[in-house]
N, C-alpha and C positions, 0 to 999 in steps of 0.2 A: 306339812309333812315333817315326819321325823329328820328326815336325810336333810344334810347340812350339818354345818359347822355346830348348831346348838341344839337341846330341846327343853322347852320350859318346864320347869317343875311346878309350873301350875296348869301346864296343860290335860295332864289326868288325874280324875277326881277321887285320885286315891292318897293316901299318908306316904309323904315321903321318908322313907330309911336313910338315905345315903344318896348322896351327887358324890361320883368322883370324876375322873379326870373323861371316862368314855361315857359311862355307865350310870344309870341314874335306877336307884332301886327303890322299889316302895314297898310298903305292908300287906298283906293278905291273910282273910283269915286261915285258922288252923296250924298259924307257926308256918307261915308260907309266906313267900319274897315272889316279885316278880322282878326280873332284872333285864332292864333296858338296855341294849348298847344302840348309841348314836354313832354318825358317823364324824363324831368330832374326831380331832389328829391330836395327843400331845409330842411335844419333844423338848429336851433340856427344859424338863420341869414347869414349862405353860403348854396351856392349851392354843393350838394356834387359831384364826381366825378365819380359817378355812377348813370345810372338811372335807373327807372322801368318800363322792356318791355312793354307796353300798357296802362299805365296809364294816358297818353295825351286823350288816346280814351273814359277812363271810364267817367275822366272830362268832358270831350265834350259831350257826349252821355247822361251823366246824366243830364247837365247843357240844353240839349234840350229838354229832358224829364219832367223837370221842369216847365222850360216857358212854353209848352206846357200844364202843366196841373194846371199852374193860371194865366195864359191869359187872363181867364174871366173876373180877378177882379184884376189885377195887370199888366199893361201894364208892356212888356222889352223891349231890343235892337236886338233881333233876327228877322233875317229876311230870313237867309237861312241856311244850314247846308249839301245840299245836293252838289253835286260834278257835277251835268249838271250847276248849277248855278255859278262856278268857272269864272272867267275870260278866254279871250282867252289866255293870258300873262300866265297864271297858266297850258296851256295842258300840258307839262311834267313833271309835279308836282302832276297830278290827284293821283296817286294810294299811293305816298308819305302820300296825303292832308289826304286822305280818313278816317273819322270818328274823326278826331283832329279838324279841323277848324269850325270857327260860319263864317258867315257874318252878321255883325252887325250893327244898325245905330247909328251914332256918337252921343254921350250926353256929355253934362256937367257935370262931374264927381262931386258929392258931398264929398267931401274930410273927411268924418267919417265913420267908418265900423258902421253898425247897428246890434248890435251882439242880438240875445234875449235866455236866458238861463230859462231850463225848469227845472234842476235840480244842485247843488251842486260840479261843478267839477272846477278843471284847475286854472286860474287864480281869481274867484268868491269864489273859496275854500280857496284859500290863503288868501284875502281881508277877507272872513268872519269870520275864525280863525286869523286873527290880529284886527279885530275892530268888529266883529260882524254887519256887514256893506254889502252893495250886492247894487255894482253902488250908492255908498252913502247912499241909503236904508238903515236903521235900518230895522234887521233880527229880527226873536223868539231866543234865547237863546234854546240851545241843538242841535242846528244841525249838523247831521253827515255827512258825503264827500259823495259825488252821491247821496245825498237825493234829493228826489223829492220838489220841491216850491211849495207851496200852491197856484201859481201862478205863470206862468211866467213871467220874468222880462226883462223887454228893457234895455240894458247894454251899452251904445256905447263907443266908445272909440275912437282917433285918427288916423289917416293913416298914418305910417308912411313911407315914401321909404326905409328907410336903419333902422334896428335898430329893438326894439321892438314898438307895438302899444301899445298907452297906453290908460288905461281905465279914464271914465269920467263921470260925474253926468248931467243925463237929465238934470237940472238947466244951465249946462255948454251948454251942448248940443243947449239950447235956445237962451243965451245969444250971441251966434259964428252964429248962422242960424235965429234966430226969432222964437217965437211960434209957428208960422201957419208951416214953414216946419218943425220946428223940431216935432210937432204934426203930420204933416202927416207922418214924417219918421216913427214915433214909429208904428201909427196904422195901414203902411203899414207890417212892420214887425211883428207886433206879429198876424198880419190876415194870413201872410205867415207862420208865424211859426206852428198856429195852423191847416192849413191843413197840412201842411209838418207832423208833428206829429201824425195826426190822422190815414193820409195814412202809414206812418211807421210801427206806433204801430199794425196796421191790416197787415202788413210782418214781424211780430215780431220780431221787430227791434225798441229801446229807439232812437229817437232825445232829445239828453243830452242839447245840445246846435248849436247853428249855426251863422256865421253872411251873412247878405246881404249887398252889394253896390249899389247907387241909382245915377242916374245920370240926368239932367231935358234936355227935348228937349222941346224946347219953354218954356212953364209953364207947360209943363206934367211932372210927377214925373213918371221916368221909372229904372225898375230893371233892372240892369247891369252886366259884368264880368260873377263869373262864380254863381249856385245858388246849395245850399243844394248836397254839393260834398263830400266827405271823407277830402278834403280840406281845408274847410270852414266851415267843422259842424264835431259835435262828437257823433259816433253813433254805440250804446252800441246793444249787442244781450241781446233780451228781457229773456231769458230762463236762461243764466249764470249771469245776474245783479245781483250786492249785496250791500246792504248800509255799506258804512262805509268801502269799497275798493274802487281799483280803476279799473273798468270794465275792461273787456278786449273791443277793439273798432277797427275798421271798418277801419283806418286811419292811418295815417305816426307816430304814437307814439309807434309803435313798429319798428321802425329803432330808433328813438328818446333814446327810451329804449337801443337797441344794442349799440349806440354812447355812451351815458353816461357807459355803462359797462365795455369800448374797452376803458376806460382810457384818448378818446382826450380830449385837454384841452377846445374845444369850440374858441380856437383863432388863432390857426394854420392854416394850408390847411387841410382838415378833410381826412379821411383815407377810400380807396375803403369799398365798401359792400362787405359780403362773400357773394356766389351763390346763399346759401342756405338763408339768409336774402332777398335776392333780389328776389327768386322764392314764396318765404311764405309773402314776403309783397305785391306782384302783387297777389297773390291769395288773400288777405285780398279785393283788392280794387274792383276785379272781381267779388269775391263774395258780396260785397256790392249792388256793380251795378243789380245783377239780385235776391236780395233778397227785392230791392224796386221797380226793373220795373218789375219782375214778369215772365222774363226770360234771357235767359244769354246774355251777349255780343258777343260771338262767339259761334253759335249753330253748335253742333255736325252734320256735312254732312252722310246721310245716307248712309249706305255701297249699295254698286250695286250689285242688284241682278243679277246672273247669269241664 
């Protein structure tokens, strides 16, 4: 099976595109991707040796949940997600595939994350306690870690493959893409951001921050990879938020936490999950999933009546 820490890239007999760190994409015809997420875990830059049962599926699932609900006003790359639409090359793969894969249509990957942050955490916290600064933004003076912005902010920062991304000043942003896309990228983002958010906050659930990938087929600017995941955003429960901590959140930074505790150095080969990290981080991502789609990922089958 897929689930687990790894999946072979020789195990479907299709052309591999691309292994990254979750994800493992191949070729299709017609200028079409299918893209895999396993339920590997990275953090500080490896992948660890342990993965989280079902977490390929919450990615997938939420990431179609997504496109599906700003399609209207923000073209993607999805085109299937369902398992009659598999290839024939793929029939002994169907039940493996089930609820991990997109089918996707190939873009031009723009090569900067589009991050836009609603409130005060992570690497925006650090910047703004060193220079009082937010994506080169001059800030107000007093603000406190997870506070809310009077505004949200379009953050971008670089892609990197190996390493950390690093952040970057819209100014940069223009000067590397031009105005007109680095303009569309902002105001595709923060139009995402502000539904992603409003829908959140009504499952009472904080969108702290998030980024998107954008990729262009023809001249269309289309949202790509994966969208507004535990992933790729940070997302706080509305009821336990507090200014001036650091939230408890929805995503991989409570392994992040167990690693930094467990003494690894961050440059070795990183050290197994215990069961009980492994079982309480898939309930984190689980519960994510059906606290924004509004029911669970795996519904309880009703007992038979006799």
């Amino acid at each position: 099976m897929i689930a687990g820490p790894a999946l072979s890239t020789t195990e479907l007999p299709l052309k591999l595109f691309v292994r990254g760190k979750v994800r493992d994409t191949y070729e299709l015809p017609d200028n079409q991707l299918l893209m895999v997420a396993t339920d590997r875990l990275s953090a500080f830059d490896h992948v660890l040796p342990t993965g989280i049962p079902d977490r390929g599926k919450v990615l997938t699932q939420l990431s179609i949940f997504w496109f599906s609900q700003t399609h209207t006003f923000q073209e993607n790359h999805l085109v299937s997600g369902m398992v009659p639409d598999l290839p024939a090359a793929l029939r002994d793969h169907r039940e493996e595939l089930a609820g991990r894969f997109m089918i996707v249509r190939k873009a031009k990957r723009i090569d900067f994350e589009c991050v836009v942050r609603g409130y005060l955490a992570g690497s925006a916290w650090t910047e703004y306690e060193e220079s009082h600064t937010l994506a080169g933004e001059e800030m107000p003076p007093g603000l406190r870690q997870s506070e809310k912005l009077a505004y949200p902010i379009f953050s971008p920062a670089t892609k990197a493959e190996t390493g950390h991304d690093e952040n970057i000043t819209y100014a940069q942003l223009k000067k590397e893409l031009g105005d007109e896309l680095a303009q569309r990228l902002r105001d595709a983002s923060l139009e995402l951001y502000k539904h992603a958010s409003e829908h959140a906050e009504r499952r009472g659930i904080i969108l702290a921050d998030t980024k998107f990938e954008f990729g262009q087929i023809d001249d269309e600017l289309v949202l790509i990879d994966e969208v507004l995941t535990p992933d790729s955003s940070r997302f706080w429960d509305a009821l336990t938020y507090q200014v001036g901590t650091t939230p408890d959140s929805y995503d991989k930074q409570f392994v992040r936490d167990w690693l930094t505790r467990s003494g690894w150095d961050k440059e070795s080969d990183p050290p197994a999950l215990p069961p009980e990290i492994v079982a309480q981080t898939r309930e984190r991502y689980l519960t994510a999933y059906q606290r924004l789609v509004g029911k669970p990922l795996f519904p309880k089958k009703p007992r038979n009546e006799k």
